[in-house]
N, C-alpha and C positions, 0 to 999 in steps of 0.2 A: 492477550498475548504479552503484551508489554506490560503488564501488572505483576506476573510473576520473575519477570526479569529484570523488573525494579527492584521491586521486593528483597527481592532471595540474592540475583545472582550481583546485581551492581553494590548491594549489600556489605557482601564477600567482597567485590575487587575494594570498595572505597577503604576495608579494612586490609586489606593486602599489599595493594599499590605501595602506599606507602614503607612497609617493611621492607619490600622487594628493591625499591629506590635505594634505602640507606644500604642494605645487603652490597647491593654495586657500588654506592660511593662509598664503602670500608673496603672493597674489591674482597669481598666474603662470599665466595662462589657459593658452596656450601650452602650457606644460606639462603641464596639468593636461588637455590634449587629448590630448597627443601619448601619455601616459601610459596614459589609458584607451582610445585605439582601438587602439593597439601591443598591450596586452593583453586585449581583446576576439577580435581576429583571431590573437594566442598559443592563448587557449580555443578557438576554435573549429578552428586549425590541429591540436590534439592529441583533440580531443571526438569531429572528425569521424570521423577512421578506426576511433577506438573506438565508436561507436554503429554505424557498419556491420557491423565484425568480429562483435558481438554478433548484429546483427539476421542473417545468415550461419550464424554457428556458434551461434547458442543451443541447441539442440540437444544439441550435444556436449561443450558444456560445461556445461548442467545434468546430461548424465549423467555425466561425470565426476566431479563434483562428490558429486554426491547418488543417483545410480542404486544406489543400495546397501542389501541386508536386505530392511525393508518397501516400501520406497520403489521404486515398481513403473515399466516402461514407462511405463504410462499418464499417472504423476503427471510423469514425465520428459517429455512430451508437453504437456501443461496447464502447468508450470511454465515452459518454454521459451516456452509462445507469450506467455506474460505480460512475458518478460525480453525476444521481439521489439518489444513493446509498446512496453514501458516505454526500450526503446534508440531506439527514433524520436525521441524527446526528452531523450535526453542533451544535443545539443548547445543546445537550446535554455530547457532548465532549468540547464546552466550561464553560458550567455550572460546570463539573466535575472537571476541571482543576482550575477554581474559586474559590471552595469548599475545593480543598486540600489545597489552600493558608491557608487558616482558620484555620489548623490544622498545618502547617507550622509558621504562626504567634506565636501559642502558643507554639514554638520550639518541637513541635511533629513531629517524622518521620515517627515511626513507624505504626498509624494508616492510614498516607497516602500508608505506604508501601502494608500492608494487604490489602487493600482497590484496590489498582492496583495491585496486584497479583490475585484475584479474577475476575477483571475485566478483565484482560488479559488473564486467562483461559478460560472467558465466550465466549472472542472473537475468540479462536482459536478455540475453540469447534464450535460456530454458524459456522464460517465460513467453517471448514468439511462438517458440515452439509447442509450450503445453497450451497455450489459451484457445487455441480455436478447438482443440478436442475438448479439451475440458473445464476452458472459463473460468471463473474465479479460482475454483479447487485447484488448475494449473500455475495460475499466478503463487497460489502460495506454496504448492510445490516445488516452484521455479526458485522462489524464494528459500525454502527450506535446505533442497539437496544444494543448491548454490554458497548456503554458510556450513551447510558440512564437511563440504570438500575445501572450501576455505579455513576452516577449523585445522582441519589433516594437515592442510601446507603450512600453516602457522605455526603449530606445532613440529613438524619435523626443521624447518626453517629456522625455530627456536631453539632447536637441537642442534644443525650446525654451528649456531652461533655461541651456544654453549655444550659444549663436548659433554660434559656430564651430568646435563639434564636427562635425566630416567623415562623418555616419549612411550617405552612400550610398557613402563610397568601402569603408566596414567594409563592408557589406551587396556590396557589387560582390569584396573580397577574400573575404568567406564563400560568397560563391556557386562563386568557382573552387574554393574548397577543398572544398562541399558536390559539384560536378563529379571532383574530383581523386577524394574517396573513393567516390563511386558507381561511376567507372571501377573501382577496387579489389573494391567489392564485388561484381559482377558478376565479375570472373573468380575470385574467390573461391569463388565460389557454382558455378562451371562447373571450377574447379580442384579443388575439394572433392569432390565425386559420387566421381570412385573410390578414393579414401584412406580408410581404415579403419570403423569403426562409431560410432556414436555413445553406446555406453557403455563401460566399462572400458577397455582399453590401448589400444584403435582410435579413443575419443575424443580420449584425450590429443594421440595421433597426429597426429588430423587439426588438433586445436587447434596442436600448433607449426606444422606444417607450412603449415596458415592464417598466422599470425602470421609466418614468414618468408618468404613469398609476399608477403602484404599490405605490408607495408613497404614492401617490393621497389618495388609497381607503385605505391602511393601515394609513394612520393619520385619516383618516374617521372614518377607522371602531373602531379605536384607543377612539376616541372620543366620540362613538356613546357608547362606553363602558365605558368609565369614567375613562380610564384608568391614576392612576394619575400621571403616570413615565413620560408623555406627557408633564408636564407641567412644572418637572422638567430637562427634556433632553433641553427644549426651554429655561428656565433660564439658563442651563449653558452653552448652546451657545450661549447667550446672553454677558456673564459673560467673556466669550472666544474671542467674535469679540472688547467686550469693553476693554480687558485687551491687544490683540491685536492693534488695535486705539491708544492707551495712550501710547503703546511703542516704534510706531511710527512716535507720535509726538516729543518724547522724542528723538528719532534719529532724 
């Protein structure tokens, strides 16, 4: 869980943050918009198809992972459905955590404060309530819906505080993108069933073979949608292998 929100999404802020800072100390609204929803709908562009892949293949990737010695079936079963759990809210425990920068840039604490003290209530309460029905899978339930609804407040709270931050056009791009990777996960889910097992060599298996399918149909369905982050994410890896190349030569 926390790999791909290393990864990808803390990625994006470490490269944001800082923009977003100077945008506010030149008091360059503008910028300081254009900044943060470019890189909210960047998070959520790379979050989403990783919390599906997870919610799909948890499975065979905790037994690949950990299926080994003591470490039985059963625990391979129990630990997967915690890692489905907890993958419902990837994209919205990194959205959340993007959003409070926003409010950080403009050297505010204390509305990110308020904002995760709420949010941390919500979770300790879901999670009372989901664990005795449903045990670890609730905890991470508890965990998931509790940073998505904190996400939401963040965001429109981000929008009082700046009037002309764009909340519904992010919210109308995560939703294609939340569409783009459901498409994906479903045939994931229907592509999967008869490639290998889900522990040892046949996890692995079906884990590439997942992950090179997924792409596949998520830039697909990405595009079948117009999604226009697509065409940005492809410029600045473009931008990236070229500025890569030149420093190369230059060694």
């Amino acid at each position: 869980f926390y790999f791909p929100h290393g990864l990808l999404a803390m990625s994006i802020a470490t490269t944001f943050i800082p923009e977003m800072a100077r945008a506010v100390a030149r008091r360059d609204r503008d910028a300081f918009v254009e900044r943060t929803a470019f890189g909210l709908r960047l998070v959520g562009l790379l979050t989403f198809p990783a919390a599906f892949a997870f919610l799909v293949m948890s499975r065979p990737i905790i037994g690949a992972l950990l299926q080994h010695g003591e470490f039985s079936a059963s625990a391979t079963i129990t630990t997967s459905r915690a890692l489905a759990g907890l993958s419902l809210g990837l994209v919205g425990y990194s959205i959340y955590l993007f959003a409070l920068r926003g409010f950080y840039a403009h050297q505010d604490t204390r509305t990110p404060f308020l904002i995760n003290l709420v949010q941390n209530v919500l979770n300790i309460i879901l999670a009372f309530a989901l664990v005795r029905t449903y045990g670890v899978l609730g905890l991470g339930v508890a965990f998931a819906v509790s940073y998505i609804i904190g996400a939401i407040v963040a965001l429109y709270v981000l929008r009082i505080k700046v009037r002309t931050f764009p909340v519904g056009e992010v919210i109308i791009s995560l939703a294609r993108m939340l569409a783009a990777a459901a498409v994906m996960g479903a045939v994931l889910w229907l592509a999967l069933k008869p490639v290998g097992d889900n522990d040892g060599f046949g996890a692995v298996l079906k884990i590439v073979v997942g992950i090179f399918i997924g792409t596949l149909v998520y830039l697909g369905a990405l595009t079948l949608l117009r999604v226009p982050e697509v065409n940005d994410l492809r410029s600045a890896s473009q931008r990236f292998i070229s500025n890569r190349n030149s420093a190369g030569q230059q060694d």
